[in-house]
C-alpha positions in Angstrom: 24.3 -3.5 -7.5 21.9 -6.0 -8.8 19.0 -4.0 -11.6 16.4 -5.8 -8.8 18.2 -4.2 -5.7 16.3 -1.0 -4.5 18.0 2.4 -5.7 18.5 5.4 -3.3 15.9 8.3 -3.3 18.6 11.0 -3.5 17.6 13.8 -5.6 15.2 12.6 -8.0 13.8 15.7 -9.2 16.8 16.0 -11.7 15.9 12.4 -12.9 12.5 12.4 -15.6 9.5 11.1 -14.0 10.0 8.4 -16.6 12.9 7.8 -16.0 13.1 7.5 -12.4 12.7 4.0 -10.2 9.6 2.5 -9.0 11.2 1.1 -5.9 13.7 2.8 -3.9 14.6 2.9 0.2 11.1 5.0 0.5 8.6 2.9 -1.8 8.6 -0.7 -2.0 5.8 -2.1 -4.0 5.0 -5.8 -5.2 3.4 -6.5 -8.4 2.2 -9.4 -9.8 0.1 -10.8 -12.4 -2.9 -13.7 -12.4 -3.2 -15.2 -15.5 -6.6 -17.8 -16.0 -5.8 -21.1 -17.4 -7.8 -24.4 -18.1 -7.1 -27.1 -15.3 -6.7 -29.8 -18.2 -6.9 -30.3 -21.5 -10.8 -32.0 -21.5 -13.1 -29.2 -21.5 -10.7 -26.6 -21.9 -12.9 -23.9 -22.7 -15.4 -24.2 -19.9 -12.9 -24.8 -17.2 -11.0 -21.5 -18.6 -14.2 -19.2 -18.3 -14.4 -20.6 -14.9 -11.0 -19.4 -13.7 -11.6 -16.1 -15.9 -15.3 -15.5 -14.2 -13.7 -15.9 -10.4 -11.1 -14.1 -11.5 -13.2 -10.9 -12.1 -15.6 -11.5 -9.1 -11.9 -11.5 -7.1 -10.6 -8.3 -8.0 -14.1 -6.8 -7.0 -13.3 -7.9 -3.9 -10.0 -5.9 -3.7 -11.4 -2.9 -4.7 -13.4 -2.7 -1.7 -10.5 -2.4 0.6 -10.4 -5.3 2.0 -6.8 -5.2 2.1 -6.0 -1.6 2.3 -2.2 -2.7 0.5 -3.7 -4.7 -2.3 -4.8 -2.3 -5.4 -6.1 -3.3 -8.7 -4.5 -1.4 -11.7 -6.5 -2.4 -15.0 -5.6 -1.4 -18.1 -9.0 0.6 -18.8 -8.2 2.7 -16.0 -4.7 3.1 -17.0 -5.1 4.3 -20.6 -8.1 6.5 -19.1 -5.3 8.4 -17.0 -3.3 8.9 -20.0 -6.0 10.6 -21.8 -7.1 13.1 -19.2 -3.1 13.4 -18.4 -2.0 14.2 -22.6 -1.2 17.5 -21.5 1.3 17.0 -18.6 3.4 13.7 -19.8 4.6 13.0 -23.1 4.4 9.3 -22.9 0.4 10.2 -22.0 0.5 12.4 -25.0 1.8 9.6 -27.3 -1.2 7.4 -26.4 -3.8 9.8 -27.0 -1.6 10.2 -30.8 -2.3 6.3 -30.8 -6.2 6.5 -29.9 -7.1 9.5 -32.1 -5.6 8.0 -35.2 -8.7 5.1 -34.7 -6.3 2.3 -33.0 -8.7 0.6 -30.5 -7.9 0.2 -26.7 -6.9 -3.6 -27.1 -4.4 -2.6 -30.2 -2.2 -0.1 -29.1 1.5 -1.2 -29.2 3.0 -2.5 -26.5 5.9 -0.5 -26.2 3.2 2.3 -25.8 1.7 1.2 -23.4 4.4 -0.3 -21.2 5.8 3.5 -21.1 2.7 4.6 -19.8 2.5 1.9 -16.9 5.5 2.7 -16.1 5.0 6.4 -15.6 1.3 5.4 -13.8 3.3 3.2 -11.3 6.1 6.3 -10.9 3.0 8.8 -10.2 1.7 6.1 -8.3 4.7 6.0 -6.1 4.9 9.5 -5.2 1.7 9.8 -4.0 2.0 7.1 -2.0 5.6 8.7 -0.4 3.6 12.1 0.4 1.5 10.0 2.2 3.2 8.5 4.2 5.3 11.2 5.1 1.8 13.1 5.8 0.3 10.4 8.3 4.2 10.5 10.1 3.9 13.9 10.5 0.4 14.0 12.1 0.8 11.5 14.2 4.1 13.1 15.6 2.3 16.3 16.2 -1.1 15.0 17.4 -0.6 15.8 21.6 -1.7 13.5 24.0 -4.5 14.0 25.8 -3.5 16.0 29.0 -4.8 14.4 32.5 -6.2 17.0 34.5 -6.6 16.3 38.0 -10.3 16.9 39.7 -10.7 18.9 42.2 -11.8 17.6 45.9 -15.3 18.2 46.7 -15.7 18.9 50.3 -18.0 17.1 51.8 -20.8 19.2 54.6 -20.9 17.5 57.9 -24.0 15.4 58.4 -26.9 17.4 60.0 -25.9 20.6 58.6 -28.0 22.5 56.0 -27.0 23.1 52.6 -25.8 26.6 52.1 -28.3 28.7 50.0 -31.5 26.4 50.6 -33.0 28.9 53.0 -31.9 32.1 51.4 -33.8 30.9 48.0 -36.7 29.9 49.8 -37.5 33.7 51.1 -36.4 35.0 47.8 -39.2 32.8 46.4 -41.6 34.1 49.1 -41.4 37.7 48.2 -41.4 37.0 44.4 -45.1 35.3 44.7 -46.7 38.2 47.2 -45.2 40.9 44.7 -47.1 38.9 41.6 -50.3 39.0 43.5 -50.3 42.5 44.7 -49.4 43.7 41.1 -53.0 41.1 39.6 -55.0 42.8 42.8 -54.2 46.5 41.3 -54.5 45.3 37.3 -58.0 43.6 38.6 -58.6 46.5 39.9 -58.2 49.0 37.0 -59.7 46.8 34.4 -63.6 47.0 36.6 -63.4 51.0 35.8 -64.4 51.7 31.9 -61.5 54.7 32.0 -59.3 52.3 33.5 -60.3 49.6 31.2 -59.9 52.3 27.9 -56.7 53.5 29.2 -54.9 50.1 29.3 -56.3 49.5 25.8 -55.1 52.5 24.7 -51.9 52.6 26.4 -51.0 49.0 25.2 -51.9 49.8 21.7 -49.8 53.2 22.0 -47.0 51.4 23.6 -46.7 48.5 21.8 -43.5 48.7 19.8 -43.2 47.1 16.0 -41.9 43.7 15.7 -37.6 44.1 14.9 -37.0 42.8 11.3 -35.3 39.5 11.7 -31.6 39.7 10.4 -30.7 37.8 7.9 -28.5 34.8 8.9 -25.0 34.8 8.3 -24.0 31.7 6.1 -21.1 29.5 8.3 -19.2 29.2 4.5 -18.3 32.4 2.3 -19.8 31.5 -1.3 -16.4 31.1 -2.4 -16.3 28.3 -0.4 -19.0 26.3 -1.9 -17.8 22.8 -2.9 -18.2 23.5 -7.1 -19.8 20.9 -9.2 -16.8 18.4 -10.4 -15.9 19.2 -14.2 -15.2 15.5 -14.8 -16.3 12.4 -13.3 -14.2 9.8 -15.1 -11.9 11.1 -12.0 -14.6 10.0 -9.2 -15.2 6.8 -11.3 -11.7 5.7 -11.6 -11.4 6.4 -7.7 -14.4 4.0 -6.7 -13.1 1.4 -9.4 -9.9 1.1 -8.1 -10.1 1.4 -3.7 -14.1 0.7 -4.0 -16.7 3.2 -2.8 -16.7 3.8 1.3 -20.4 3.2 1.9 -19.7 -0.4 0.3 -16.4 -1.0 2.1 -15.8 -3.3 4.5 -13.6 -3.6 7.4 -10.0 -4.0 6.8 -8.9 -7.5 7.5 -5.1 -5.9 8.3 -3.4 -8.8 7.9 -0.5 -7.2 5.5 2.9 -7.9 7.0 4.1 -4.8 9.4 7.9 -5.4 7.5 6.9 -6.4 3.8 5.8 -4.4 0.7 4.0 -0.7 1.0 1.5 -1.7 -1.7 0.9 -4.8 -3.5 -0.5 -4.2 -7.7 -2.3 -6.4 -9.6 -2.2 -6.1 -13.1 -5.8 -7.1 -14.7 -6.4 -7.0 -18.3 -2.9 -7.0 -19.4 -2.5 -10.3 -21.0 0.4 -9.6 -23.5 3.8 -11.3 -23.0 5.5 -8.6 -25.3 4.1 -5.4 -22.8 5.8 -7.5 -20.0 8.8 -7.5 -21.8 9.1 -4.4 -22.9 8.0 -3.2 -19.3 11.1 -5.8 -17.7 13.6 -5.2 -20.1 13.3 -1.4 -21.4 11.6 0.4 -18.2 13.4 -2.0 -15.8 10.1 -2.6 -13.5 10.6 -5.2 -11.4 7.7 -7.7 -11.4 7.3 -10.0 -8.3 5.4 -13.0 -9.5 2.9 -14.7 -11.6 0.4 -16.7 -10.8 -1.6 -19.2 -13.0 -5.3 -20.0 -11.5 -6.9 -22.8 -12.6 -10.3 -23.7 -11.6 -11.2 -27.7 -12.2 -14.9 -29.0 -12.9 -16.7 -30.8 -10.2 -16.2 -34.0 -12.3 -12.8 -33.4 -12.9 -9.8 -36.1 -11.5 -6.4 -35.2 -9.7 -4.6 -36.0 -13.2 -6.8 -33.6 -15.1 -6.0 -31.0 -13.0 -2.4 -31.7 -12.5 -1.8 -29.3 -15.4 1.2 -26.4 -14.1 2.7 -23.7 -15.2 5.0 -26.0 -17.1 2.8 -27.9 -18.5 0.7 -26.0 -19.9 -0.2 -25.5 -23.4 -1.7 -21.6 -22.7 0.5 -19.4 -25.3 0.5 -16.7 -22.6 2.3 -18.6 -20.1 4.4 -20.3 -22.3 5.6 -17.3 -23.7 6.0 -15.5 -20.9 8.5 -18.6 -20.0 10.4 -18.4 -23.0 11.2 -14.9 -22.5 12.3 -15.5 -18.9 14.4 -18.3 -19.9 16.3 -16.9 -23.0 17.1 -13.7 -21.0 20.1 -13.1 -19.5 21.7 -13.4 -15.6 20.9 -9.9 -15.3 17.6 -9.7 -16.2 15.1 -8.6 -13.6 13.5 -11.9 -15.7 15.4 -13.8 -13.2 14.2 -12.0 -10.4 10.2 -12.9 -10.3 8.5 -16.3 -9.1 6.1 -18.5 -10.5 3.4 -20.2 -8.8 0.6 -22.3 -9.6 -2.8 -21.5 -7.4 -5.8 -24.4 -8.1 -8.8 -22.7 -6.8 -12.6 -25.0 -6.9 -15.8 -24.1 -8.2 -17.2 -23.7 -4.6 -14.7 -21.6 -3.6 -16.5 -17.7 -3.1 -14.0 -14.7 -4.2 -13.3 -13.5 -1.0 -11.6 -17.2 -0.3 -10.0 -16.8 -3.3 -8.5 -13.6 -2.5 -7.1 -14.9 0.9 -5.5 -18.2 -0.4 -3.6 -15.6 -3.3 -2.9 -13.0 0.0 -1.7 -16.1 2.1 0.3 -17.3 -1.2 2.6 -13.7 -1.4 3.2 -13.4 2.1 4.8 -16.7 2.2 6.8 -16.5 -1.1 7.6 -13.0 0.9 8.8 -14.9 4.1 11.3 -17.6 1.9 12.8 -14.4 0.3 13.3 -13.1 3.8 14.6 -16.3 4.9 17.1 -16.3 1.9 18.1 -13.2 2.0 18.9 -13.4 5.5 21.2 -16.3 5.2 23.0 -15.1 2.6 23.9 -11.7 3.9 26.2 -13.6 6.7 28.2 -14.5 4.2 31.7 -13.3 4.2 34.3 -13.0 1.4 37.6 -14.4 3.0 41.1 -13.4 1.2 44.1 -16.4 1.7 47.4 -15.2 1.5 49.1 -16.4 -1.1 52.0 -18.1 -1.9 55.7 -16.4 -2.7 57.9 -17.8 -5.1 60.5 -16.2 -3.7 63.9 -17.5 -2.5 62.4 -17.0 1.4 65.2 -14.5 1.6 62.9 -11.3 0.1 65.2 -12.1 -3.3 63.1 -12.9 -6.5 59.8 -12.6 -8.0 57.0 -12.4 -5.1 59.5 -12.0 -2.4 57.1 -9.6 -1.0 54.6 -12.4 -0.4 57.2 -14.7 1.7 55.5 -13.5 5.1 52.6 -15.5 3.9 55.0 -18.9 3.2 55.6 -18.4 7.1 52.2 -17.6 8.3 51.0 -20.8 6.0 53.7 -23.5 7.9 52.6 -21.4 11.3 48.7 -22.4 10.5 50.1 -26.3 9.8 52.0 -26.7 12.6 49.4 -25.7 14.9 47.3 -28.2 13.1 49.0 -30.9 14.4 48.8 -33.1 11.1 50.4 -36.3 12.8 47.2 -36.6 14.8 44.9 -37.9 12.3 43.9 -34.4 10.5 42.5 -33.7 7.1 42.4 -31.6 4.3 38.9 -31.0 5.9 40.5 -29.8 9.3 43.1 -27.6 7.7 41.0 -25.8 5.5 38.3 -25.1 8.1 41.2 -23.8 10.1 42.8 -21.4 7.5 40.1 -20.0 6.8 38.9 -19.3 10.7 42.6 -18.2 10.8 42.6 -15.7 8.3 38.8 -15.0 9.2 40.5 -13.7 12.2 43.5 -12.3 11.0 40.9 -9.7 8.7 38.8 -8.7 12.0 42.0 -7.0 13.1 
């Protein structure tokens, strides 16, 4: 099996958390890189802040959401995990050694640092599986909504009186002469002073104390009140990387249904060495690189022609040294490399289609290629016996393939204008068929 091929998901508790895969048959991530770059060599350093400024305003854009797949993963939010996570992983414990001995962010090692990517992107990848699983298994219990059928109304005959009208109408008569007969006797009462002293003195006799109101009962127990969040670097890193919801937009959806379950960009790792280490030593597979270019107004189709071949950026160049001097093996050989020329009028969320539109093709050719290759089929010819035809001598055992050989050639017909073409094409159908059973 290839070191790029996915790996099976059988029991990986008894496999380290750093040690484990980052793709397997459950999780299949693509992660890629964008690395700014001058369009030409006039007015480098302008046309570089150009590509570095639309860079930034892009991956504000994925953070929103507007591809639910695509998720930033910067390296300040990265090393931030580590530190709250010293504790749990060792790795994370070995970069908070690093930042506590006074190494800034920007200098610690690379081989540090590509350990804890590595475990980020493992973590990363089991929460993502428990999600899945989770939205699978609520959708396969959710019921469907049950159609109950309504009842008939029935319908009175035309003419006939609706049942109950006339019955409410006395019940309403003798309700209003009751009220009156009971305001003729209180009328009554209240002209005689003992009458009128009586009723005041009953009423105030009779009138019973308000009932204390009860306190309400609270619909949550105390214990159930939300507590203050101990850290917000948590809440922080959360809006950074999916965006918060109120500033969300809707999902454009686009993602293919068949291709990767997330899609990673690394921001703010720009050294070759941490991609090496994190290729070569933690085996993560890295999809592709893009270089982004962004050319002034003024500029000409030959000052932009600049690729990633031709460029003089020590980033890319390195990064294409390392791929080239590594060997067959290496998941080096495994990524693409693509150039993307964006313009100065271009807004970020065009930006972020044209690199979206970009994968998903380089995702259909690997489809396409993998697909034509798979029919391939490994064919085994006989071979040939040195034997005496007799089952005497050395490879006498091979002699039935001498006869199945001048079988094949005869059937050929070679008189009739036939060629080596013809009789290998039909060899290798014939033994093609002879291996099908």
């Amino acid at each position: 099996m290839a070191r790029g091929d996915k790996t099976s998901s059988a029991s990986p508790a008894s496999i380290p958390l750093q040690n484990q895969p980052i793709n397997d048959d459950t999780w299949d991530p693509f992660i890629l890189a964008i690395i700014p770059d001058a369009s030409s060599t006039d007015n480098c350093e302008s046309s570089l802040e150009a590509a570095t400024t639309k860079l930034k305003e892009m991956y504000d854009v994925v953070a929103t959401g507007y591809r639910t797949k695509f998720c930033v993963l910067d390296k300040a939010d990265v090393v931030a995990w580590a530190l709250e996570n010293a504790k749990v992983h060792e790795s994370c414990k070995e970069l908070k050694a690093v930042i506590d001995s006074g190494i800034s962010e920007d200098d610690i090692p690379d081989a540090v640092l590509a350990k804890v990517l590595k475990l980020r992107l493992v973590i990363l990848k089991q929460e993502g599986v428990e999600a899945k699983i989770g939205a699978a298994k609520a959708q396969k219990e959710t019921p469907e909504a049950a159609v109950t059928p309504s009842e008939p109304v029935e319908t009175p005959p035309k003419g006939a009186a609706k049942p109950g009208k006339k019955e409410e109408k006395k019940d309403d008569k003798k309700e209003e002469g009751k009220k009156d007969d009971k305001k003729e006797k209180e009328d009554a009462r209240s002209k005689t002073p003992a009458g009128a002293a009586g009723g005041a003195k009953k009423g105030a006799k009779g009138a019973a104390p308000a009932p204390a109101k009860a306190p309400e009962t609270p619909s949550r127990p105390e214990s159930a009140a939300t507590p203050p969040d101990a850290s917000k670097r948590k809440q922080k890193l959360r809006d950074r990387g999916t965006g918060k919801a109120e500033n969300r937009p809707a999902s454009i959806g686009d993602e293919p249904s068949e291709g990767p379950d997330v899609y990673y960009l690394l921001r703010s790792f720009t050294s070759p060495t941490l991609y090496d280490s994190l290729i070569e030593d933690h085996e993560v597979p890295m999809n592709l690189f893009i270089r982004l270019s962004v050319p002034s107004d003024s500029a000409t189709p030959s000052q932009s022609s600049q690729t990633f071949k031709t460029t003089t950026n020590s980033t890319i160049t390195t990064l294409r040294t390392l791929s080239h001097n590594s060997p067959a093996t290496s998941l080096w050989k495994h990524l693409a490399w693509t150039d993307i020329l964006s313009s100065s009028s271009q807004d970020s969320k065009s930006l972020f289609d044209t690199i979206a539109q970009c994968v998903y093709a380089l995702l259909e050719k690997k489809k396409i290629y993998e697909g034509w290759y798979s029919r391939d089929a490994e064919i085994v010819v006989p071979g040939l016996s040195t034997g005496d035809g007799n089952g005497n001598g050395e490879g006498a055992k091979d002699t039935a393939g001498v006869r199945w050989f001048e079988h094949v050639m005869k059937g050929v017909g070679w008189d009739e204008g036939g060629g080596v073409d013809l009789v290998v094409g039909v060899l290798c159908e014939g033994v093609g068929r002879e291996n099908d059973g």
